[in-house]
N, C-alpha and C positions, 0 to 999 in steps of 0.2 A: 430636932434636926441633927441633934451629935448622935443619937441612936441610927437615925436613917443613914449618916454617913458612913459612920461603922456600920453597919449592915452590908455595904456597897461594896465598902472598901475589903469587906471579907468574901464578898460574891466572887469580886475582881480576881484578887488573890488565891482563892480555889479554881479558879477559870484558868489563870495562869498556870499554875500547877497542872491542871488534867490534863491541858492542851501537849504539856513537854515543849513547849516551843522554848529554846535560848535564848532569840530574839527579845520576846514576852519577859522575860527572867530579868534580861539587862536593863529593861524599858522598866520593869518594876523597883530595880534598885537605884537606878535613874530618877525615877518619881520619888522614893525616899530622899532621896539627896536633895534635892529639890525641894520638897519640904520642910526638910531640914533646916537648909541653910538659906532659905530666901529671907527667912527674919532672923534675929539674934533669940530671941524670945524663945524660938521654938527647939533651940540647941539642948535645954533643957528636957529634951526628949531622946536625946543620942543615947544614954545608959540605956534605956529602955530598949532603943531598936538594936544596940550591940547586944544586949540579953535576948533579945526573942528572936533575931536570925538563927543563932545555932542552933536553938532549940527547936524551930521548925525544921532544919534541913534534917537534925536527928527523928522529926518526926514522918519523914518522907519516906513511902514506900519505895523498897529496891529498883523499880524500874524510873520511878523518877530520877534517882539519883543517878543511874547509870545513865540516865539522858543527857544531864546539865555538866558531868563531868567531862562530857566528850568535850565540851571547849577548851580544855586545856590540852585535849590530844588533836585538834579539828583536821589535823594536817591529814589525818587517818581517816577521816571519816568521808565517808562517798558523796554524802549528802554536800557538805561544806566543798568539796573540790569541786564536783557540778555546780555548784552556784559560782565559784569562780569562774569558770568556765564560762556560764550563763552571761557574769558581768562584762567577761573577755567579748563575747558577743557586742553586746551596748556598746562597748567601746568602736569596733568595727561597725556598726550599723550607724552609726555619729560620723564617719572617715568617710561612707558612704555619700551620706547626706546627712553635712553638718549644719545646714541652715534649717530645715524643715525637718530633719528625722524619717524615720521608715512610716512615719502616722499614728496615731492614736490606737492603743487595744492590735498591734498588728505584732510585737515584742515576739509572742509565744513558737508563732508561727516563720516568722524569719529569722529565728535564732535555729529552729529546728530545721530549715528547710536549706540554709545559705550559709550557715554564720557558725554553728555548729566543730567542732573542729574531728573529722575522723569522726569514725564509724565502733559501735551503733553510737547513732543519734538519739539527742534527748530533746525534747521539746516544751521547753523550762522558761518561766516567763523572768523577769529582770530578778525577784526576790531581792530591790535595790529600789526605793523612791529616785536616788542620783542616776542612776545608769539606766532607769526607767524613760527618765527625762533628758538622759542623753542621745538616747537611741531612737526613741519615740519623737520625740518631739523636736531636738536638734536646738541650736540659739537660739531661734526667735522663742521657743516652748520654755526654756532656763530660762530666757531674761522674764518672760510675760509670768511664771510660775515665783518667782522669787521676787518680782516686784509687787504680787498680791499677796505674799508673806507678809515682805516689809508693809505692804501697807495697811492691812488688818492690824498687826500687831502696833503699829506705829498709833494707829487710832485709838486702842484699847490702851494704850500709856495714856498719852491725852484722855480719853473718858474716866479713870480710874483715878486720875486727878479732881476732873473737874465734879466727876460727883459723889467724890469722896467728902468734898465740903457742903454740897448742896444738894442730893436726893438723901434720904432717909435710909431711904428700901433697901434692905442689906443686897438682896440679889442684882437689884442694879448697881448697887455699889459695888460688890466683889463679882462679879460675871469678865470686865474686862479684865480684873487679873490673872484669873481662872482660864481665860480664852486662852491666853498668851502661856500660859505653863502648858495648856494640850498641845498647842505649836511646836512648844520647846520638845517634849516627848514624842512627838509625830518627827519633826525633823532628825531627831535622835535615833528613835525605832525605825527612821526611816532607810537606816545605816542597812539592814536584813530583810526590806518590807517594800512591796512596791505597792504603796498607799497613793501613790499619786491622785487617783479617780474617786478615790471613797469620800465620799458623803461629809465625814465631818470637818474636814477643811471646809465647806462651803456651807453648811450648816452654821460652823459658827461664825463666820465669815459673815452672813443674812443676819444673826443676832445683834452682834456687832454694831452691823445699818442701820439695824432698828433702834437699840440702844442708843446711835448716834442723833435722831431724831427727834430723842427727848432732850436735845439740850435747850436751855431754855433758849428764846427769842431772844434773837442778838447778838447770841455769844458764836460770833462766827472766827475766832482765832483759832488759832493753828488746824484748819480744816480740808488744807489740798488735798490730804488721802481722799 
């Protein structure tokens, strides 16, 4: 299992790299941190990852590099002020309609058509989970989107208790911890990402359910999620 994870864990990391995404970059060094420091135990690992960060970035091909260092110039870069601009959008399609949003999957299309500022127009979808949700969906989409956060996550506290003493199965035992750290990096990566609709919020979300149906007979406390 420590082979298949590193294995995973170096797919990942080569993925992140080819793709040049920033986003991807900061979500990865996110997830180190993260790993880091969610136990005391694992700190024990920081010499290591302060050793082989530099040594990978000096192992990076030139155009990688000159990818990841535009964040420190972004202000220059076309791409990052279009997404501002984008976000500027969401913002105005929420002043719109701030109870219900412009609707669901409609972002691309009336940021380019409406919302857009000045000519030529760009027809750029939120590249923001938050202004995804602000523009699309309006309050009622924020509160219903954030209270099925809290309450997945809320659940997988409670399960990662209760069958940390009482199932065996490593996978049901570490699954709700695990759920709640992809939360953590989803809402994080969500900062450059309009993840809003993808799968794995609701994938793990259904594990979760299921997981929560093996509790045994009776133990119905803390279960209003």
């Amino acid at each position: 299992m420590k082979l298949y994870a590193a294995g995973v864990f170096l797919i990942c990391l080569a993925t992140v790299i080819d793709t040049g995404s920033r986003g991807a970059i900061l979500g990865f060094l996110a997830f180190l941190a993260l790993m880091l420091f969610r136990r005391p135990k694992n700190l024990k690992y920081l010499p290591l990852v302060l050793v082989a960060l530099p040594l990978l970035w000096l192992g990076l091909p030139k155009q990688y590099k000159a990818r990841y260092e535009t964040i420190a110039t972004r202000d220059q870069d076309d791409s990052y002020t279009n997404r501002l601009l984008s976000w500027q959008g969401g913002v105005k399609m929420f002043l719109h309609n701030p109870i219900t949003g412009i609707g669901p999957d409609n972002y691309t299309d009336a940021n380019g058509a409406k919302y857009w500022p000045g000519y030529p127009r760009h027809w750029l979808n939120a590249h923001s989970l938050y202004f995804k949700l602000l523009g699309e969906l309006g309050i009622l989409g924020i509160i219903t989107f954030f209270v099925f956060v809290f309450s997945v996550m809320r659940m997988n506290l409670y399960l990662a208790r209760l069958y940390r003493k009482k199932i065996m199965d490593p996978v049901i035992q570490r699954f709700p911890s695990a759920c709640n750290q992809c939360y953590i990096l989803m809402l994080f990566c969500g900062y450059a990402s309009h993840n809003t609709y993808r799968s794995n919020w609701y994938t793990l979300a259904a594990v979760t359910a299921a997981l929560a149906l093996l509790r045994p007979a009776g133990d119905d406390s803390d279960t209003e999620t």
